[in-house]
VMD Tcl script that draws the C-alpha trace (Angstrom):
set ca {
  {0.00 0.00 0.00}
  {2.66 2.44 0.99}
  {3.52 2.41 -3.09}
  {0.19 3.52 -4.46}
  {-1.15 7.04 -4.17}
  {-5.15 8.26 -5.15}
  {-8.32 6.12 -5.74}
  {-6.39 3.04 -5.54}
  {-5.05 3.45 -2.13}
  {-8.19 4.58 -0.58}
  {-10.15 1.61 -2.04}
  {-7.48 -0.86 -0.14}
  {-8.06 1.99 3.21}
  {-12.20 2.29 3.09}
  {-13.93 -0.92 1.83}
  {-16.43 -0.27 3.76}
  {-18.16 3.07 4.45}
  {-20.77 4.01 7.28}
  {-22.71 6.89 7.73}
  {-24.85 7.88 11.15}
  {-27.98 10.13 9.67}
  {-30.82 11.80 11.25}
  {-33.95 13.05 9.85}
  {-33.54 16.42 10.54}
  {-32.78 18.96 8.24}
  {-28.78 18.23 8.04}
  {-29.98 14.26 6.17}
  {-29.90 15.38 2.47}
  {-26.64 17.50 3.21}
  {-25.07 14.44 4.54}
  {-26.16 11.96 2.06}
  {-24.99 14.61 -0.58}
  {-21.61 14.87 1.12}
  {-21.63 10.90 1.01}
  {-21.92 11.61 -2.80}
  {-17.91 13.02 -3.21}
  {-17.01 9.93 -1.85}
  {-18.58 7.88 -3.90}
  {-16.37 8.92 -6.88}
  {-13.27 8.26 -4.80}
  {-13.31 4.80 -3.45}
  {-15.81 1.68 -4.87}
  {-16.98 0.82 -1.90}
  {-19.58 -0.65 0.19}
  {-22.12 1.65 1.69}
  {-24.19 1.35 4.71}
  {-26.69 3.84 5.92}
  {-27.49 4.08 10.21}
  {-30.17 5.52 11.98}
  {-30.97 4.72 15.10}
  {-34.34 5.33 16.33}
  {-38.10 4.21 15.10}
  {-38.60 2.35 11.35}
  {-41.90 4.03 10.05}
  {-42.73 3.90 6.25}
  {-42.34 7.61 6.43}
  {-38.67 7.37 6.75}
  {-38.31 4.58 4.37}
  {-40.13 6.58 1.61}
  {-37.57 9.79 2.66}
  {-34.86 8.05 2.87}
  {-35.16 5.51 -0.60}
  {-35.86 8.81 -2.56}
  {-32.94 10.93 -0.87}
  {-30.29 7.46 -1.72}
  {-31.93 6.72 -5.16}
  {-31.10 10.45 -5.71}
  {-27.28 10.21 -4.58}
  {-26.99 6.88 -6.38}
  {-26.96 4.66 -3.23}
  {-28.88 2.47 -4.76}
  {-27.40 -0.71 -3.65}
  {-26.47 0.88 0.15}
  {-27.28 -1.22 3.03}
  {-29.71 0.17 5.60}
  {-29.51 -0.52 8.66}
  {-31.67 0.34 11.64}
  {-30.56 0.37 15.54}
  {-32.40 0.86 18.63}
  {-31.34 2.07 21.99}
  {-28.68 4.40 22.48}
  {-27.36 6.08 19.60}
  {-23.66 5.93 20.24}
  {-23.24 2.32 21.23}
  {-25.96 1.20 18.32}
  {-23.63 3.04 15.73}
  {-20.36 1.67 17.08}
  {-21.64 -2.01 17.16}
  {-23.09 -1.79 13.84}
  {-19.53 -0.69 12.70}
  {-17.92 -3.23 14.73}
  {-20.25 -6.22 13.22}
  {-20.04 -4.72 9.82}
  {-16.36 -3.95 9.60}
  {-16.36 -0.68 8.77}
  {-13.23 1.65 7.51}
  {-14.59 4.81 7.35}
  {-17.68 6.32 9.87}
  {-18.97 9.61 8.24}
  {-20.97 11.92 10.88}
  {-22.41 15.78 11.12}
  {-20.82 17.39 14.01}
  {-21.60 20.53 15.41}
  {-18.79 23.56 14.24}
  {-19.38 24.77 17.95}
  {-20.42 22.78 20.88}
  {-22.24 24.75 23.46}
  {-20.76 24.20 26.95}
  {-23.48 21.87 27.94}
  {-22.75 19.82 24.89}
  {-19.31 19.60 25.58}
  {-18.97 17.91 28.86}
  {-22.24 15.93 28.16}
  {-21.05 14.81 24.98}
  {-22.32 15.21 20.92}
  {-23.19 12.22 19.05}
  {-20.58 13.03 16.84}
  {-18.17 13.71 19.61}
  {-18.77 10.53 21.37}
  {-18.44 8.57 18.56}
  {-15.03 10.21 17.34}
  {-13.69 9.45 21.12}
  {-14.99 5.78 20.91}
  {-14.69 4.82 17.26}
  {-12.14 2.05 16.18}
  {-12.69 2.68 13.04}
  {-11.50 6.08 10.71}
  {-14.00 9.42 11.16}
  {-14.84 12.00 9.17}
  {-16.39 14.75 10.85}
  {-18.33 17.02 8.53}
  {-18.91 20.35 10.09}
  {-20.97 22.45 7.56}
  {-22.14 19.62 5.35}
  {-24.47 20.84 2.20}
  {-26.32 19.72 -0.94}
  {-23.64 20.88 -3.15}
  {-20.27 20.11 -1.47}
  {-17.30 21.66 -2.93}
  {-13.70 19.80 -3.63}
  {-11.24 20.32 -0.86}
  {-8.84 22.96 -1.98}
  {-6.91 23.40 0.80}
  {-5.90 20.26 3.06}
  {-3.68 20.25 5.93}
  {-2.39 16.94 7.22}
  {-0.78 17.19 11.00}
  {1.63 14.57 11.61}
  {2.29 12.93 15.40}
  {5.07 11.82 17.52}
  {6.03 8.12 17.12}
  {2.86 7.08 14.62}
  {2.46 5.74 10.61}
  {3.00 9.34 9.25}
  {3.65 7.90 6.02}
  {0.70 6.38 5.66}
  {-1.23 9.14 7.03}
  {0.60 11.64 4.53}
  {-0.52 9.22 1.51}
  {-3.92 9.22 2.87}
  {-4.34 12.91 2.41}
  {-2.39 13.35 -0.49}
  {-4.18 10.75 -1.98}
  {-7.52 12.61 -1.46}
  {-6.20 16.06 -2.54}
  {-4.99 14.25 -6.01}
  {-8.67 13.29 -6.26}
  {-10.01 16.37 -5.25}
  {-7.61 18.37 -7.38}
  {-6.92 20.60 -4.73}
  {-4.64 23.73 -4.72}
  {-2.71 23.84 -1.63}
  {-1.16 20.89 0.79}
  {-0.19 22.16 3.80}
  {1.96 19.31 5.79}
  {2.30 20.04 9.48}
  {4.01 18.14 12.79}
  {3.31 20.06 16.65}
  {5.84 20.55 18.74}
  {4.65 20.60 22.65}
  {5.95 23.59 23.78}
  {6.16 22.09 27.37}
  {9.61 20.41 25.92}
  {11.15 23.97 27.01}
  {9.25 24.77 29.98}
  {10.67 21.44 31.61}
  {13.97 22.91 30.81}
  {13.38 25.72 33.26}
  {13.32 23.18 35.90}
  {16.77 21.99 35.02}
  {19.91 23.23 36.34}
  {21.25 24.95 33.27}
  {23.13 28.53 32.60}
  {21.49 30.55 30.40}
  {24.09 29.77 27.38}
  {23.32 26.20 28.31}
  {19.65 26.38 27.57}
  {19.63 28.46 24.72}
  {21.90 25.97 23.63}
  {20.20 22.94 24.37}
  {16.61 24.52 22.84}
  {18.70 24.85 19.51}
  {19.29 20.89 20.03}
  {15.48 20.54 20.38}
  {14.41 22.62 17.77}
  {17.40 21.38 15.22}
  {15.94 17.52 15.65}
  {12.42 18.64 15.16}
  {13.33 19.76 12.06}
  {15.55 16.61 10.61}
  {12.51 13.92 11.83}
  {10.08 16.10 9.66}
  {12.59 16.44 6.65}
  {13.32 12.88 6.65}
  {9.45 12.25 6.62}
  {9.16 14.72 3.57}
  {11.82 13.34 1.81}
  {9.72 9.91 1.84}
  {6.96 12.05 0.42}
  {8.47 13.69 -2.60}
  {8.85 11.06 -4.34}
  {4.71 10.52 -5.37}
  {3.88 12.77 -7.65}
  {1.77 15.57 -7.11}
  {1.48 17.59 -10.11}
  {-0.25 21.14 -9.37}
  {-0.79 21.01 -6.08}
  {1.42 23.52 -4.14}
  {3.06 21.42 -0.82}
  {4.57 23.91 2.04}
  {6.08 22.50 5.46}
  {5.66 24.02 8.46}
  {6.64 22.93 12.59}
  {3.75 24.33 14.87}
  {5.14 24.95 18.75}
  {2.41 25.38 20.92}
  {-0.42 23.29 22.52}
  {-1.13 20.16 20.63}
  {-4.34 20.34 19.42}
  {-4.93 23.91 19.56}
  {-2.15 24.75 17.73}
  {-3.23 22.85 14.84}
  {-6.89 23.79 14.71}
  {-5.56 27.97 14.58}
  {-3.34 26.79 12.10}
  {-6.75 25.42 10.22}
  {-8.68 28.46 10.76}
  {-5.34 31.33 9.88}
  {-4.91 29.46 6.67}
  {-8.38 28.90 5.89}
  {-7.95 25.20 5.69}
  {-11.09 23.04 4.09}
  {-10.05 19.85 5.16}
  {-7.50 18.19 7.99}
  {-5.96 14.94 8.19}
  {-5.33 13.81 11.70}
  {-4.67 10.37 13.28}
  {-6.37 8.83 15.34}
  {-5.86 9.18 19.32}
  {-3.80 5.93 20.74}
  {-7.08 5.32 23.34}
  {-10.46 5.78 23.88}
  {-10.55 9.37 25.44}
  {-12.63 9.57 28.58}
  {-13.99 12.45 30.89}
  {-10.96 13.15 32.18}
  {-9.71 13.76 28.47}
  {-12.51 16.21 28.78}
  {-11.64 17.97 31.87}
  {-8.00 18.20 31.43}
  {-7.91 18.56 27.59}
  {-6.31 15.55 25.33}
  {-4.97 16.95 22.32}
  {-7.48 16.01 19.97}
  {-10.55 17.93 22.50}
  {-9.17 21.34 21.42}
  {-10.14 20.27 17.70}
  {-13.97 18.71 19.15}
  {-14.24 21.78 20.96}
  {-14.33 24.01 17.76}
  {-13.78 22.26 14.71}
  {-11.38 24.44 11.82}
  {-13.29 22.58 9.12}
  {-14.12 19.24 7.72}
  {-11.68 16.55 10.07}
  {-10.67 12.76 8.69}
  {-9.70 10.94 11.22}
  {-7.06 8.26 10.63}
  {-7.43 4.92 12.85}
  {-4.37 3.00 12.47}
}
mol new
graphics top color blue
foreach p $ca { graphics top sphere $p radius 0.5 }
foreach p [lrange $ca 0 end-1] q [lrange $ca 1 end] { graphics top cylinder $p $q radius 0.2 }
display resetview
């Protein structure tokens, strides 16, 4: 896999897609959104909603698939509560890819209680994506931004979004790697002259920026035609220095991996990384389970 870049790669990543819809007024937005995927990977579709089967719905929902061309989707219906019926149905159906509609904002209350969407993105074992503003005529990506991690398959993760801003024809790649900036506050706790932490900073700073060459150096080699590709190391707050990073360069779409755990309250209370992106998402968020 890590030879092959564009449809080909994401057919081998996403076999199987899921998407969580409500009837509400965000379910032909969704189901449209569904739609640019369905001209990226062949794969197998399956449609959740949890709650009540009525022949209402059925009528809405055939018309709104037949529409999309989902004909041949699988629809699947789950009782009880929402979260769990999604996960298990991605869990017995082995699915790649979960697509959901997530607030852009969460409201306090809805933060420490927990979206749908949010719940599911903490939970999932499977890859997210997180549509923010999803609408009835979705526009390419143009401007992708794919944030790298400490110690995880950035390769894969880089061909990922690459491969999708090939597809998507998109103008601008922005590849990015945080830094915590807490790597020089412990320093302050160290014995060390001034010279001697200037000094040893440089060190920091100077392998920071040889791990993320060597990881673009892997990278050049696909190629990429149009698309402009900048580098850039963000030193700050993981998490929040990414999603400002989003929102300054008026990113469309972010690539992010997946966290190593389920996050839990406590994630919520004292931040995890990836809560400063749930919080307020930048834009449109894949998220890459390894």
């Amino acid at each position: 896999m890590k030879n092959i870049i564009g449809s080909e790669l994401l057919k081998k990543c996403f076999k199987k897609i899921a998407i969580a819809v409500t009837f509400s007024g965000r379910l032909e937005p969704i189901i449209a959104e569904t739609g640019r995927l369905k001209g990226i990977a062949d794969s197998e579709y399956y449609f959740i909603h949890v709650g009540p089967k009525t022949p209402e719905k059925e009528q809405i929902l055939d018309e709104l698939l037949k529409k999309y061309g989902f004909e041949k989707a699988k629809i699947i219906w789950g009782t009880g509560n929402k979260v769990n019926a999604i996960l298990d149905v991605c869990e017995s159906q082995k699915i790649d890819l979960l697509l959901a509609g997530a607030l852009s904002r969460e409201t306090m209350l809805q933060y420490y209680i927990g979206s749908v969407a949010r719940q599911i993105i903490r939970k999932s074992y499977c890859s997210v994506l997180l549509l923010s503003e999803p609408t009835i005529s979705p526009r390419p990506y143009k401007r992708i931004a794919i944030n790298f991690s400490e110690e995880r398959d950035n390769e894969n993760l880089a061909l990922i979004g690459i491969s999708l801003a090939v597809i998507q024809k998109a103008e601008k790649v922005f590849l990015t790697k945080e830094t915590d900036a807490n790597r020089f506050k412990l320093l302050l706790n160290k014995d060390l002259s001034e010279a001697e932490l200037k000094e040893t900073q440089k060190e920091i700073i100077k392998e920071e920026n040889e791990a993320f060459d060597r990881l673009l150096k892997k990278i050049e080699k696909f190629d990429l035609g149009e698309i402009d590709i900048s580098s850039k190391l963000l030193y700050g707050k993981p998490g929040s220095e990414i999603r400002n990073f989003a929102l300054e360069n008026r990113v469309d779409f972010l690539v992010i991996h997946s966290p190593y755990k389920k996050l839990s309250l406590i994630d919520r209370i004292f931040q995890h990384d990836l809560e400063y992106l749930l919080e307020n998402l930048p834009s449109d968020i894949l998220m890459v389970h390894s």
